[in-house]
C-alpha positions as a printed NumPy array, in Angstrom:
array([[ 97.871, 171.339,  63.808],
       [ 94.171, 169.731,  63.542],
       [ 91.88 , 168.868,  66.122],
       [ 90.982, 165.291,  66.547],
       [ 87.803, 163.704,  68.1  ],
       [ 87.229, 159.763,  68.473],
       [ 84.192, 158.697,  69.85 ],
       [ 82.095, 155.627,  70.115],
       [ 78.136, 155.437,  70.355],
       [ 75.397, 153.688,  69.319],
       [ 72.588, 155.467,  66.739],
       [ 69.377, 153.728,  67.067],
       [ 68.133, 156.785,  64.785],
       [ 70.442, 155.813,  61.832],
       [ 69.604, 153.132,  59.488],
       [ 72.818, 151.061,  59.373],
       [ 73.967, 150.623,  62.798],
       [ 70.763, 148.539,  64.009],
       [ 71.614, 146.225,  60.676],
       [ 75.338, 145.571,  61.991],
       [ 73.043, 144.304,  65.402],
       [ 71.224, 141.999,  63.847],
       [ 73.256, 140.647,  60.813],
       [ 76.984, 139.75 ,  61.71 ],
       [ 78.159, 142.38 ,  59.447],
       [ 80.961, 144.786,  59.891],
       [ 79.858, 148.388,  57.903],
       [ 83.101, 150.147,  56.908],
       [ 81.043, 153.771,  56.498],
       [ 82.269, 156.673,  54.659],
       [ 80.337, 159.721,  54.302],
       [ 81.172, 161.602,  51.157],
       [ 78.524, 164.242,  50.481],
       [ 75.211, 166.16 ,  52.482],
       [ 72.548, 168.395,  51.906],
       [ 69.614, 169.935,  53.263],
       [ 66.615, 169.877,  51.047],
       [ 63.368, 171.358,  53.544],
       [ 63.576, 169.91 ,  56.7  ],
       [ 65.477, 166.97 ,  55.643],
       [ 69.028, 166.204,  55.486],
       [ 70.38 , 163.835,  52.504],
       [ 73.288, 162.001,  52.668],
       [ 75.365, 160.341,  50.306],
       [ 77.727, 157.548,  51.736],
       [ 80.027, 154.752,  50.524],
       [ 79.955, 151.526,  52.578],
       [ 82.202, 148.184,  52.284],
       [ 80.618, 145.385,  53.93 ],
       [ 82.238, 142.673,  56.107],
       [ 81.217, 139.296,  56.767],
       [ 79.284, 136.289,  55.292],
       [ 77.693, 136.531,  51.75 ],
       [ 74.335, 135.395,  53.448],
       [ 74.789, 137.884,  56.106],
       [ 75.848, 140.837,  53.522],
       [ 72.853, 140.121,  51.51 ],
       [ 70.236, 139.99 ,  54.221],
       [ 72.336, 143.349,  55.225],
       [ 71.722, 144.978,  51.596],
       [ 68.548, 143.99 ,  51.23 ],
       [ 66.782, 145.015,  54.562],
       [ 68.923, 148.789,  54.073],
       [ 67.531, 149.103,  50.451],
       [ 63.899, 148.707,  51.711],
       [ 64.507, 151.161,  54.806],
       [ 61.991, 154.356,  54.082],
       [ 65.413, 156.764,  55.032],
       [ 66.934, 155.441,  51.836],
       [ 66.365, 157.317,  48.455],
       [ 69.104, 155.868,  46.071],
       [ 70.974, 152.505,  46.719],
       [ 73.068, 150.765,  44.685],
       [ 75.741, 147.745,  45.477],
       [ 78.157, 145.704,  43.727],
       [ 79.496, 142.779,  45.934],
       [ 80.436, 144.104,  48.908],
       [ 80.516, 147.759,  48.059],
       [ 77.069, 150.014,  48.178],
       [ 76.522, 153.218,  47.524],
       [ 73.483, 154.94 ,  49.221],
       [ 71.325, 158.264,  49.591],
       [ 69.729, 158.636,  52.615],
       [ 67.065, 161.076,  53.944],
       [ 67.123, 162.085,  57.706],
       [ 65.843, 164.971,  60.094],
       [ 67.486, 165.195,  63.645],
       [ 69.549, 168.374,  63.933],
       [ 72.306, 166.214,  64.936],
       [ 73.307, 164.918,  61.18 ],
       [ 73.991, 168.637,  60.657],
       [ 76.77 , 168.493,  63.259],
       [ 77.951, 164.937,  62.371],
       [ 77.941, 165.576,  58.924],
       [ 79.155, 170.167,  59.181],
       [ 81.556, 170.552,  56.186],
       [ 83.989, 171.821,  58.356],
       [ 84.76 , 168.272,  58.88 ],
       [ 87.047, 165.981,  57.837],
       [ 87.312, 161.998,  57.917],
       [ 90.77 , 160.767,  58.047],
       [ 89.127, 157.25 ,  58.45 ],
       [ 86.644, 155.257,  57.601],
       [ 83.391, 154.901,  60.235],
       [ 83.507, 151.593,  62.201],
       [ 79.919, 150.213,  62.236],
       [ 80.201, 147.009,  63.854],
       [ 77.664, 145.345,  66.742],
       [ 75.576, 148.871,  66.556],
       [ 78.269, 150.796,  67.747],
       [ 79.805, 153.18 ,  65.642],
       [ 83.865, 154.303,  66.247],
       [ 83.997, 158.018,  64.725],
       [ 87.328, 159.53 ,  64.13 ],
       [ 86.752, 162.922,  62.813],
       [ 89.44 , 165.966,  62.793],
       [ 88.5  , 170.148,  61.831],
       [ 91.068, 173.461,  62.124],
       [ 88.685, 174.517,  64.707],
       [ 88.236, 172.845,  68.137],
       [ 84.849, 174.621,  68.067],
       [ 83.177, 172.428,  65.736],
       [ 84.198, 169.062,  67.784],
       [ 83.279, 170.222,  71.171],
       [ 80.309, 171.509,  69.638],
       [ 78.992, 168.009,  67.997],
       [ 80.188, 166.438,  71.662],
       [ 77.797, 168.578,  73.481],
       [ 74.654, 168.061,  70.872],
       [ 75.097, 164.356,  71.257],
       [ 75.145, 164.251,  74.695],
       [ 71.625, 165.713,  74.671],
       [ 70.055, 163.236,  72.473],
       [ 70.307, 160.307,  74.773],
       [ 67.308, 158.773,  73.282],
       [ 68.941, 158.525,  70.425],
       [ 72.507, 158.582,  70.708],
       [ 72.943, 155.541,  73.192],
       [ 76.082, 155.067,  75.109],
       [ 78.084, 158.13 ,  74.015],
       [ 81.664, 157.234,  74.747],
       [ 84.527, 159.658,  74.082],
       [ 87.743, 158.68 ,  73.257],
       [ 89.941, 161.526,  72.704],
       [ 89.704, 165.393,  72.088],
       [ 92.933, 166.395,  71.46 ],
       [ 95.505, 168.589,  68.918],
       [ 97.47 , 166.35 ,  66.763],
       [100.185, 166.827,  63.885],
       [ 99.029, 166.515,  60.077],
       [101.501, 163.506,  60.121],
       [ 98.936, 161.98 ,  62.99 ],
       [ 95.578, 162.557,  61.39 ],
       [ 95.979, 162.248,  57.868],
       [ 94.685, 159.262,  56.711],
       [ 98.205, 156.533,  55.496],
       [ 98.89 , 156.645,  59.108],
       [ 95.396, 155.701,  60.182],
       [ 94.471, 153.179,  57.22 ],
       [ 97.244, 150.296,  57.378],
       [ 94.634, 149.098,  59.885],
       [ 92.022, 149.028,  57.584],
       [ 91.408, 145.495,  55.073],
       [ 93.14 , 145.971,  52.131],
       [ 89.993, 145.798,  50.422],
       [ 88.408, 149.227,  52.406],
       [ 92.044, 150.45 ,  52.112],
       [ 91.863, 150.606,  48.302],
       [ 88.185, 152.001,  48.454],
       [ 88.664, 154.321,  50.708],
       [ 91.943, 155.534,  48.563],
       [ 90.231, 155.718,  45.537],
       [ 87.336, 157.816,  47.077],
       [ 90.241, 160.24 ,  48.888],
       [ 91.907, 160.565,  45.112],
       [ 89.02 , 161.179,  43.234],
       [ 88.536, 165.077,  45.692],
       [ 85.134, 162.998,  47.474],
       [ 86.278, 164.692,  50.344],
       [ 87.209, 168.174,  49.28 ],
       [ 85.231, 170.92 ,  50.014],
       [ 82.462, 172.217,  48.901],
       [ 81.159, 168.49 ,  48.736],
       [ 79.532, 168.73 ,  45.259],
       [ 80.134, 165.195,  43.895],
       [ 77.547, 163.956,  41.609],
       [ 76.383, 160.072,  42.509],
       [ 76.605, 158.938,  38.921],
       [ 80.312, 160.24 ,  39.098],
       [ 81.528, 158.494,  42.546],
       [ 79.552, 155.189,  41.459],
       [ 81.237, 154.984,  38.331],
       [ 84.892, 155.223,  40.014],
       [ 83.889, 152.887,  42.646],
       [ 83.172, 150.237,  39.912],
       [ 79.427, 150.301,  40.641],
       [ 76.553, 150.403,  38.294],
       [ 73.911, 153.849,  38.516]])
């Protein structure tokens, strides 16, 4: 049996959730890789966007000027993007010892986590370092902390809520081991499966 931890909150630190605010976008996030380099942390993430072309556009193009950002690319509604940040907390929300069985829900600001690990530890661990940044971390909401069967977690149970559309991207990332551990998946690589150009 896995642990599973859903929570809600709102990031005013990140660089997506403050776009979902002021475009009427829907972010379907999925992080795929990390690493430190210094004090920073990079990381690499796969995002299907939601709403109105005029509204996914001003979306795009506000996140590719964003200083955080150090690689973007997007095809349609799909973008692929590198991003540089520092709080300690993207160590916890981002530990390898995690896994996604879905897709983070970035809509209004708020973003719905839904993140599982072997070890209880590491969830009531990332709990308790987000409820100390409450400059940051805005209206931390749990929603459940609990053991669940394989069956429950893994991600065909979880996705037939998800668009089609996110459905297949998120499959595709899933298939090609972008959530395996060790997370060593080169950008070139994951853009290329995900139909977009490096």
């Amino acid at each position: 049996n896995m642990w599973n931890l859903r929570f809600k909150v709102k990031n005013v630190d990140n660089v997506y959730s403050y776009l979902t605010e002021k475009y009427d976008v829907i972010d379907y996030f999925y992080p795929v890789d990390r690493y430190r380099k210094g004090k920073k942390i990079h990381i690499l993430s796969i995002h299907v966007l939601e709403g109105s072309e005029d509204e996914k556009d001003k979306f795009a193009r506000e996140l590719k000027k964003n200083k955080k950002v150090e690689e973007f690319e997007r095809d349609e509604d799909r973008i692929v993007v590198l991003v540089r940040e520092e709080e300690k907390f993207y160590d916890l929300l981002y530990d390898p010892m995690l896994y996604f069985p879905s897709p983070v829900l970035i809509k209004d600001g708020y973003g719905y986590w839904n993140v599982a690990a072997w070890n209880r530890n590491v969830l009531t661990r990332l709990v308790d370092e987000m409820e100390k940044w409450k400059d940051k971390l805005l209206d931390f909401e749990l929603l459940a902390l609990e053991k669940k069967n394989l069956k429950d977690i893994y991600f065909p149970r979880i996705l037939p809520d998800v668009p089609d559309k996110q459905q297949l991207a998120f499959q595709l990332a899933v298939e090609n081991g972008y959530y395996k551990f060790p997370r060593n998946v080169p950008l070139g690589h994951l853009a290329k499966i995900m139909g977009v150009s490096t």
